[in-house]
C-alpha positions as CSV (number, residue, x, y, z in Angstrom):
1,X,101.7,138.2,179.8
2,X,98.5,138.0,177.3
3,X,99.1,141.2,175.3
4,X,102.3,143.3,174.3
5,X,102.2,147.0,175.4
6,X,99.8,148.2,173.4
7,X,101.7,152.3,173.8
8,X,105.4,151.1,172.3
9,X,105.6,149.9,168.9
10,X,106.3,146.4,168.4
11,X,109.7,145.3,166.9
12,X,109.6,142.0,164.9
13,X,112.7,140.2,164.2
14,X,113.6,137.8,161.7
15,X,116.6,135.9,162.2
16,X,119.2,134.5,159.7
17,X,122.7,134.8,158.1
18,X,123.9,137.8,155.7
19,X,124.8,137.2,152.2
20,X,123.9,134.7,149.5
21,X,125.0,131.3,150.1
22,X,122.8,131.1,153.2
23,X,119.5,132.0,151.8
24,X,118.2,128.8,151.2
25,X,119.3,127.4,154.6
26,X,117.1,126.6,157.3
27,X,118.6,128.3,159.4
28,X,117.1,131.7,157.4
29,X,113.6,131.1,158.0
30,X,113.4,133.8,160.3
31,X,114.3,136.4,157.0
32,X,112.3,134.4,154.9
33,X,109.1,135.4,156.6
34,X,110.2,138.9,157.7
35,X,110.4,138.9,153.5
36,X,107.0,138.2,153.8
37,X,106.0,140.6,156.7
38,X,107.3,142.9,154.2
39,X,105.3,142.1,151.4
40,X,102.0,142.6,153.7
41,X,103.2,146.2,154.7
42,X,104.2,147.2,151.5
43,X,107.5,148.4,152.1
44,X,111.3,147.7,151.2
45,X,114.2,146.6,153.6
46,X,116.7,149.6,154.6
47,X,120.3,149.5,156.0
48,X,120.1,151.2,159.5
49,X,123.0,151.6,161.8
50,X,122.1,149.7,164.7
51,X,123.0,146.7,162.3
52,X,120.2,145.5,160.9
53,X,117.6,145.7,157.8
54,X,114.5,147.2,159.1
55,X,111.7,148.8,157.7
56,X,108.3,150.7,159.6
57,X,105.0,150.1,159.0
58,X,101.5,149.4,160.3
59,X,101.1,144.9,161.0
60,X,98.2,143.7,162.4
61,X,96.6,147.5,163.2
62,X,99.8,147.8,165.2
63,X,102.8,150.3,164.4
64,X,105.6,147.5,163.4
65,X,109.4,147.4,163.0
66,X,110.6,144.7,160.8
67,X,114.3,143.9,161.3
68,X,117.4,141.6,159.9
69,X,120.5,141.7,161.6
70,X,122.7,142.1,159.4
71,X,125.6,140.0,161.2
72,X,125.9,136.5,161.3
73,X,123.5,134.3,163.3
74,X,125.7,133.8,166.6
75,X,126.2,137.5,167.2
76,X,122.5,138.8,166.5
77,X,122.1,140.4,170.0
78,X,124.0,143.7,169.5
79,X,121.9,144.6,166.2
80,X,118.3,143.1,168.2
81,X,119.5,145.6,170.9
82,X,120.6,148.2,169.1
83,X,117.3,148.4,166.9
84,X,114.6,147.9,169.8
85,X,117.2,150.9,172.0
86,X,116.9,153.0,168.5
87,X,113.1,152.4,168.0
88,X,112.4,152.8,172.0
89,X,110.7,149.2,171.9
90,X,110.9,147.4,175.3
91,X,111.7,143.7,175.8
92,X,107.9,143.0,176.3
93,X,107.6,144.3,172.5
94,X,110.3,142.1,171.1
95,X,109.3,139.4,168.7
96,X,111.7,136.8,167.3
97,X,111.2,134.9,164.4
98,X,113.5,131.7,164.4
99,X,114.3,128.1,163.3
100,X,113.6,125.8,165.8
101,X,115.7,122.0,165.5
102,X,113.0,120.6,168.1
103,X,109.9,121.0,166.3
104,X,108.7,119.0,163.1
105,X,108.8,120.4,160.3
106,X,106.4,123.3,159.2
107,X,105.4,123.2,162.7
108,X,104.3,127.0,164.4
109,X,104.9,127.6,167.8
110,X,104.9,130.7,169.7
111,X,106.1,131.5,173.3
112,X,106.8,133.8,175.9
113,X,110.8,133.3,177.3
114,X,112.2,130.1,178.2
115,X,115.3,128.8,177.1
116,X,117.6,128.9,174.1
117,X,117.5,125.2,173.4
118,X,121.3,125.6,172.0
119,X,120.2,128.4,169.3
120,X,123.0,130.8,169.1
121,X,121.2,133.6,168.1
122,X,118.6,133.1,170.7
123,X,121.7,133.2,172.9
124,X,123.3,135.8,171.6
125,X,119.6,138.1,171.7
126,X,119.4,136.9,175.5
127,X,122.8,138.0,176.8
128,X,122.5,141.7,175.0
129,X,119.0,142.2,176.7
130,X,119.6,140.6,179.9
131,X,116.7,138.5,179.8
132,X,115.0,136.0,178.0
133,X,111.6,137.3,178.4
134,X,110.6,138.4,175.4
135,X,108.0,137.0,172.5
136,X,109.5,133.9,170.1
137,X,107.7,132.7,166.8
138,X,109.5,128.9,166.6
139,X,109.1,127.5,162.8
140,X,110.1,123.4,162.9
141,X,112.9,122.2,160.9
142,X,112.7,119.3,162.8
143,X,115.8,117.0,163.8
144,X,118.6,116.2,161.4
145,X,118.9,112.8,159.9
146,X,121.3,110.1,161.4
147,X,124.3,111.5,163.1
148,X,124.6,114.4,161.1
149,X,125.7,117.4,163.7
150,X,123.1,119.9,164.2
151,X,125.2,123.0,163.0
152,X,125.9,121.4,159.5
153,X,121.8,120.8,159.3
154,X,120.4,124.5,160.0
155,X,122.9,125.8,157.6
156,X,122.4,123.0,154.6
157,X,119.3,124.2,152.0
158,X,115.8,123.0,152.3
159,X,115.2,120.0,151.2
160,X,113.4,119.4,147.8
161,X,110.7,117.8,149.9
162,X,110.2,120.9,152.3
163,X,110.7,123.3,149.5
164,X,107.4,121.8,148.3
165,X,105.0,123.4,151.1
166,X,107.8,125.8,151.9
167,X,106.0,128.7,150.6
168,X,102.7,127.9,153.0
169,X,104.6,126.9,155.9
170,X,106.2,130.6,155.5
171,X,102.7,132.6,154.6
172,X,101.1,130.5,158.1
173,X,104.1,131.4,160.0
174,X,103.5,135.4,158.8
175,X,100.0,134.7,159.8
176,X,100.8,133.5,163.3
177,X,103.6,136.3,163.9
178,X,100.7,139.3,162.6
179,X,98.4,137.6,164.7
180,X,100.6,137.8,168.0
181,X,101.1,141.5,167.2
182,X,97.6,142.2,166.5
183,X,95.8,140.1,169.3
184,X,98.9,139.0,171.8
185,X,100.4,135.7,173.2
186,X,97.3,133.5,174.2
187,X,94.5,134.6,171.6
188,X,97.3,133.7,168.7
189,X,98.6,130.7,170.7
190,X,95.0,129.6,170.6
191,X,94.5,130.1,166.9
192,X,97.7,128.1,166.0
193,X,98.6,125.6,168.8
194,X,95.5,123.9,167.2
195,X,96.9,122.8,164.1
């Protein structure tokens, strides 16, 4: 699949964990640059009841729905299915934004399906559609240092480091998610695989 249906609106999701003392962690990247998908459109975050923060608007000449679950990482799927049933966007529409343990840091990756590579809201997102095939945007956070286990990693703060370049890593990431909604998988695979 090249291009998303270009007759359903697309439905981009940023994932992460509610609340205050995870939005730092790594493991909140995908709010982080729904944040900033927000800033481009315009527009403010509202509570809806499928369980998530979304908010409508036009991304890449497309018509857009931006969306946090609001529950915690592990048990995404209901909101992610509740919001693309609410919005009538079909799997082929669906994009997720996510941290991705496997890639180096600040590294952009995007992909059609595939597997979950242990991420529990990729999991969760999976089971409630009943596939895997829809659209992922994969940010790097790269491995975690020594032995440290991989779940107290993705929800430990960037590091001073990363916070450096955070903010650039996040604006490319935007720009590779806008350009996968705009021109679909291969033409913005093409533009970013690159770097």
């Amino acid at each position: 699949m090249s291009a998303p249906n270009d007759d359903a609106p697309m439905l981009v999701v940023g994932l992460g964990n509610p609340g205050p003392r995870y939005e730092g962690n790594r493991h909140n990247i995908g709010f982080l640059v729904a944040d900033e998908l927000a800033d481009r459109i315009g527009g403010r975050f509202k509570s809806h009841k499928a369980g998530a923060d979304v908010l409508e608007g036009r991304l890449g000449g497309r018509r857009v729905t931006l969306a946090k679950p609001r529950s915690y990482m592990n048990l995404s799927g209901g909101a992610v299915v509740g919001t693309a049933r609410f919005f009538k966007v079909p799997p082929e529409n669906l994009v997720v934004v996510h941290d991705e343990l496997d890639l180096a840091f600040g590294t952009v990756r995007l992909k059609l399906g595939g597997g979950e590579n242990g991420h529990n809201g990729l999991r969760s997102i999976s089971k409630s559609l009943g596939t895997r095939d829809y659209l992922r945007v994969r940010f790097g956070i790269g491995r975690p240092p020594g032995r440290m286990d991989p779940a107290d990693f993705v929800l430990r703060d960037f590091s001073a480091t990363e916070r450096r370049d955070l903010a650039l890593d996040i604006d490319r990431c935007a720009d590779a998610t806008e350009a996968l909604v705009a021109k679909g998988l291969e033409a913005a695979q093409n533009l970013f695989h690159t770097r």
